[in-house]
C-alpha positions in Angstrom: 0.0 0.0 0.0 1.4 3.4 -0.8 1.7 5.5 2.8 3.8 8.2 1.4 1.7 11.4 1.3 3.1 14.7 0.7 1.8 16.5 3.7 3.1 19.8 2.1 1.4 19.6 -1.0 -2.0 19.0 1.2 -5.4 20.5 2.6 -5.9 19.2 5.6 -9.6 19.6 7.8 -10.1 18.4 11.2 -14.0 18.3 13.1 -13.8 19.2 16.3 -10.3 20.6 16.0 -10.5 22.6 19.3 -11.2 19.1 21.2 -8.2 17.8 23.1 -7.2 14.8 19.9 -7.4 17.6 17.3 -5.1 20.1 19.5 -3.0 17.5 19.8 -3.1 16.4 16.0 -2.7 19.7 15.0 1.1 20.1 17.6 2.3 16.8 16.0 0.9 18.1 12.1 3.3 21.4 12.9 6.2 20.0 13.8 6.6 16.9 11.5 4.2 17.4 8.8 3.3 20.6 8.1 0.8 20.3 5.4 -0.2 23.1 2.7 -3.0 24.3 4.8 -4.9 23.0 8.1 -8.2 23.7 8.5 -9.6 23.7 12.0 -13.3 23.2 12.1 -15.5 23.5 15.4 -18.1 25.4 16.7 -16.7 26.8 19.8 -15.6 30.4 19.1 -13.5 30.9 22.4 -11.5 27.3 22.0 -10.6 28.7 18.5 -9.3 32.1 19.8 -7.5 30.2 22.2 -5.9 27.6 20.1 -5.2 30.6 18.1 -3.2 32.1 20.6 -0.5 28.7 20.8 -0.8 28.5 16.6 -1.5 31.8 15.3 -1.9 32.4 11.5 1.2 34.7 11.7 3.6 32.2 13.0 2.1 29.2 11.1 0.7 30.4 7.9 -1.0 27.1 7.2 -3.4 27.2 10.0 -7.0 28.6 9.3 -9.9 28.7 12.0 -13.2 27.8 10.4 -16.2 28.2 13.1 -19.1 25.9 12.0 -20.7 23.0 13.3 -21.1 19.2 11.6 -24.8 19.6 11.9 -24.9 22.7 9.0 -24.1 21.0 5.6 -24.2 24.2 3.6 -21.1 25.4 6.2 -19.4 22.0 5.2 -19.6 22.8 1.9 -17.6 26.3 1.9 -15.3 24.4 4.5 -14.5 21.4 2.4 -13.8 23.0 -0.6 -10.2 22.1 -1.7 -9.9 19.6 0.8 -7.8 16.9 0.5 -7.8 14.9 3.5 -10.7 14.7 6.9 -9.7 14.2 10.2 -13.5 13.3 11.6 -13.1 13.7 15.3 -16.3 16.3 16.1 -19.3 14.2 18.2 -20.9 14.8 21.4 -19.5 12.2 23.7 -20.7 12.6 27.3 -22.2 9.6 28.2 -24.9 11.1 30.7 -25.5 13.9 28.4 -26.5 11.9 25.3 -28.9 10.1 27.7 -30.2 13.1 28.8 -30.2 15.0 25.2 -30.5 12.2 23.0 -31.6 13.9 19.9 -28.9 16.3 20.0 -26.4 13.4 20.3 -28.0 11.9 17.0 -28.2 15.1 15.4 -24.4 15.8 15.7 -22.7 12.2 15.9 -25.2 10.3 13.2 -26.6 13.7 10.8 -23.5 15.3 11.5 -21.4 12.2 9.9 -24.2 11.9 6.9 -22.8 15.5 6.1 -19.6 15.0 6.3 -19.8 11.9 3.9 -22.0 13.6 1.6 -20.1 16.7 1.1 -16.6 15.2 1.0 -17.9 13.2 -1.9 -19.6 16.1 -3.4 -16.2 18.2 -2.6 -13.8 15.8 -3.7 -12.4 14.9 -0.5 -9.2 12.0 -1.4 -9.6 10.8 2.2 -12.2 10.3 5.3 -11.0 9.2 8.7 -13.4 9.0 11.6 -12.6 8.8 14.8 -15.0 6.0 16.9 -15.0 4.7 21.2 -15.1 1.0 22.4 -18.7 1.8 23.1 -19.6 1.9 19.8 -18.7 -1.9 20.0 -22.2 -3.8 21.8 -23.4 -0.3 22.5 -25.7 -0.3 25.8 -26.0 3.6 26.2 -26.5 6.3 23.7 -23.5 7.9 22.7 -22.3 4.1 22.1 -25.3 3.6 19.5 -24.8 7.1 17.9 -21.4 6.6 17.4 -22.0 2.8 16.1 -24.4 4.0 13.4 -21.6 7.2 12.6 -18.9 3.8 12.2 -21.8 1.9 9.8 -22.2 5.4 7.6 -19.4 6.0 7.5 -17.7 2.3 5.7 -21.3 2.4 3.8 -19.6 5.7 2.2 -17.0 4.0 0.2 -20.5 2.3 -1.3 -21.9 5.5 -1.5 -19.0 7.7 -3.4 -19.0 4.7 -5.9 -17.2 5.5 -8.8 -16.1 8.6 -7.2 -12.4 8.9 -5.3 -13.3 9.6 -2.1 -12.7 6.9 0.5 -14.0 6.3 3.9 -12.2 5.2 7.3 -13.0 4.2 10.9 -10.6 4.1 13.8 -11.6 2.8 17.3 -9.8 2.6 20.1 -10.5 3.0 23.7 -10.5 5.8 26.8 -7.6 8.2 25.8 -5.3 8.8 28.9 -6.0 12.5 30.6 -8.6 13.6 27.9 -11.7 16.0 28.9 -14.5 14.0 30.5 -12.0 11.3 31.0 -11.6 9.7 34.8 -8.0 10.6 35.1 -8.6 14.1 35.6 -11.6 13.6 37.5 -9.3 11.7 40.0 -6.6 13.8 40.2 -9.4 16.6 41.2 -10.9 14.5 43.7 -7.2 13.3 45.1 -7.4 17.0 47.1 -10.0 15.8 49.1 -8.5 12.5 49.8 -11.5 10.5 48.5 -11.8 8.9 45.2 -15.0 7.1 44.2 -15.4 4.3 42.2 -18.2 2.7 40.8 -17.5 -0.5 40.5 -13.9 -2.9 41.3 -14.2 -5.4 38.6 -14.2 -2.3 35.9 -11.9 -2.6 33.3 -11.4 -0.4 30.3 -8.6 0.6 27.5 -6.2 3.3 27.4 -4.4 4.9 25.1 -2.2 8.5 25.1 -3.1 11.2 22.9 -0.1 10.9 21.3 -0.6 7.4 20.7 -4.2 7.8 19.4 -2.7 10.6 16.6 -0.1 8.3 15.1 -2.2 5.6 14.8 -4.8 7.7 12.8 -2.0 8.9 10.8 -0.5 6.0 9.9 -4.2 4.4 9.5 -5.0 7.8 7.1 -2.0 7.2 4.6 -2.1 3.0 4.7 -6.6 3.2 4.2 -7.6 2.0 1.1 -11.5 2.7 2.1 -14.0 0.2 4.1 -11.5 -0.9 7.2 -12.6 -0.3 10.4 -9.0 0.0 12.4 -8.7 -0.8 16.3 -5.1 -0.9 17.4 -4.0 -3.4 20.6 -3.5 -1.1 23.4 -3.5 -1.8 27.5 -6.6 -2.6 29.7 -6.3 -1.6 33.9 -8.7 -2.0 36.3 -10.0 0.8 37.9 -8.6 0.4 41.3 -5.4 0.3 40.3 -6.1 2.9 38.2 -6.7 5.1 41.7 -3.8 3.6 43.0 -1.8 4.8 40.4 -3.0 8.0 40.8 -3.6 8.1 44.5 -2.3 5.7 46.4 -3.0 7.4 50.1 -6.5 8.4 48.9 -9.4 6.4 50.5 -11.9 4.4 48.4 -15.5 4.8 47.9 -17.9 3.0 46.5 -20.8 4.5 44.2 -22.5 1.8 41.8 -22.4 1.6 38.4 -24.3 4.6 36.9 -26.6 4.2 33.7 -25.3 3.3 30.8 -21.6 2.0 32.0 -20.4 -1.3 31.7 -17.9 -3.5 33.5 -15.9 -4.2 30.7 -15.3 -2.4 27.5 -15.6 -4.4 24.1 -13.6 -3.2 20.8 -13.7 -6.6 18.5 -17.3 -8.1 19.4 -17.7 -11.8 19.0 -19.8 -11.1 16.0 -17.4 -9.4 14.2 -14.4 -11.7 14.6 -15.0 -13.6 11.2 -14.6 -10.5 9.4 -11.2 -9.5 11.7 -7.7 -10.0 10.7 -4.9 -9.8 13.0 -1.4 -7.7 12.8 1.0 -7.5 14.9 0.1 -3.6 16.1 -3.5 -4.0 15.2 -6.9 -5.6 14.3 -9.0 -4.9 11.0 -12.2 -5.1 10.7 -12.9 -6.0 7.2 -16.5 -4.4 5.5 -19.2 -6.4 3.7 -18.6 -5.4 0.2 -18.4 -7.8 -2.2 -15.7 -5.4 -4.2 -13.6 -4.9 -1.5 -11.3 -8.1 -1.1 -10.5 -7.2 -4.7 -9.5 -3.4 -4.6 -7.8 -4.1 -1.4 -4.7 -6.1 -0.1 -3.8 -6.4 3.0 -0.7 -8.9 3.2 0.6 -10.3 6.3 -3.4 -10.2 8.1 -4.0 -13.5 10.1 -7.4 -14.7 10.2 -8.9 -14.9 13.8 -11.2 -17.2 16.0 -14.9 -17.0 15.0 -15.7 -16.6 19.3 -12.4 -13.9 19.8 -13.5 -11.0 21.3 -11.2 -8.2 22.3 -12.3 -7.3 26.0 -10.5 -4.8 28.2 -11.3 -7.8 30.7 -9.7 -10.9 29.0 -7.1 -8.5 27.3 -3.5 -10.1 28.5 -2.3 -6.3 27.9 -2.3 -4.8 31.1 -0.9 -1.6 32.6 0.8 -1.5 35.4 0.4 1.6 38.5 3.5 2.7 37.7 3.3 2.5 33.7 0.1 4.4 34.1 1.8 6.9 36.8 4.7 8.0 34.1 1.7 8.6 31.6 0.1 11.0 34.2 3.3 12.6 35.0 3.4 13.8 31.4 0.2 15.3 31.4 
């Protein structure tokens, strides 16, 4: 597959840029690959003047500030216009708010990805990547089912642009280490008062750096042919020694489970498995099309069991306190 792209020839769009993965995108973008343009694209008019303060126009005279939201297509049209390549990353992805404000949860994270697919075909877009959670994987709450149907719309696109060029990616991976909303933070706020509540002991989940989570959608961006669903092989921990990690001389309460959590996180179901292949850094998810085995190669894939399923719980990779005690250091 050819992964060379010459970043500096390129139009480059992130959704959601002002979030904490596309500020992060957009630092590692700068310094290694700084493309033609970059287009930051959120609705948040003070997280762009403020990002615009650390990148301004003057000092990097590839960056451009768009404000617009996912959920206006006619915006996405004057944004996408001599775009080469979509960094997806713009959803509504607060658990207990989606459950709360569930049609404002479908209206950005499912109409808001119709747009996006519509007018980068329409626009000429070379390359979609969406960014997906484990929830989306067996969803049980809302955000988990919006962002499931985003995944579905957004492989169906390759369908959809047919003989068009524009091609359509997923990446999933899990809970990204010290990102807004995340439980790290919430921890290390609740260390000052020498509590930390938990919900439940048996939790598990899967972490990943923000660093981490921006190569892999690189690298996933210039090796996509169109139609993969990408999860990479990252480290589980338990949530208690998750808080020991973070505060080992904090007492421990117990709260319940709250709506809409699980005890473990899923990013492979069981039902998926006979469509996965295996690398060494990753699992693929391979779409449904009939067409696709025959546009696309991927050599070196191993077929997996038809009952894996990639579970924070059963995952051997696990983190230890003090692995996850650098990570937070570097915060």
């Amino acid at each position: 597959m050819d992964s060379s792209i010459e970043w500096e020839k390129q139009v480059v769009l992130i959704t959601g840029g002002t979030g904490s993965f596309g500020r992060k995108f957009t630092k590692i973008m700068l310094e290694r690959h700084p493309p033609k343009k970059m287009i930051i694209f959120s609705r948040d008019e003070l997280k762009q003047f403020e990002m615009a303060q650390v990148y301004p126009d003057t000092e990097y005279a590839c960056m451009r500030y768009f404000i617009g939201d996912v959920r206006d297509k006619e915006r996405l049209y004057r944004a996408f216009e001599g775009v080469n390549y979509v960094i997806h990353a713009a959803a509504l992805k607060q658990v207990p708010a989606a459950e709360y404000n569930p049609f404002e949860a479908v209206k950005t994270n499912i109409i808001g990805a119709e747009n996006v697919i519509n007018v980068a075909i329409d626009q000429g877009v070379k390359k979609v990547i969406a960014l997906s959670t484990d929830k989306a994987a067996n969803p049980i709450n809302l955000y988990g089912a919006t962002k499931l149907c985003s995944d579905k719309l957004f492989i169906a696109g390759n369908a959809y642009a047919g003989r068009e060029d524009t091609t359509f990616s997923v990446v999933r991976y899990g809970n990204v280490v010290g990102s807004r909303g995340s439980v790290i933070p919430f921890f290390l706020k609740q260390k000052e008062s020498g509590v930390l509540t938990i919900t439940d002991p048996r939790m598990t989940r899967f972490w990943i750096t923000l660093e981490q989570g921006v190569e892999f959608v690189l690298w996933c961006l210039e090796n996509m042919c169109g139609g993969e669903l990408f999860v990479p092989k990252i480290p589980s921990m338990n949530i208690l020694d998750l808080a020991t990690a973070i505060a080992p001389e904090c007492k421990i309460e117990m709260i319940g489970i709250r709506p809409g959590e699980k005890i473990h996180e899923v990013m492979v179901p069981r039902d998926e498995a006979r469509r996965t292949i295996e690398f060494d850094r990753f699992y693929l998810i391979q779409p449904d099309f009939r067409f696709w085995k025959r546009l696309c190669t991927w050599n070196g894939g191993r077929p997996i069991p038809d009952d894996f399923e990639y579970n924070s719980g059963s995952n051997p990779w696990r983190l230890t306190a003090q692995e996850m005690g650098e990570m937070v250091k570097r915060l």
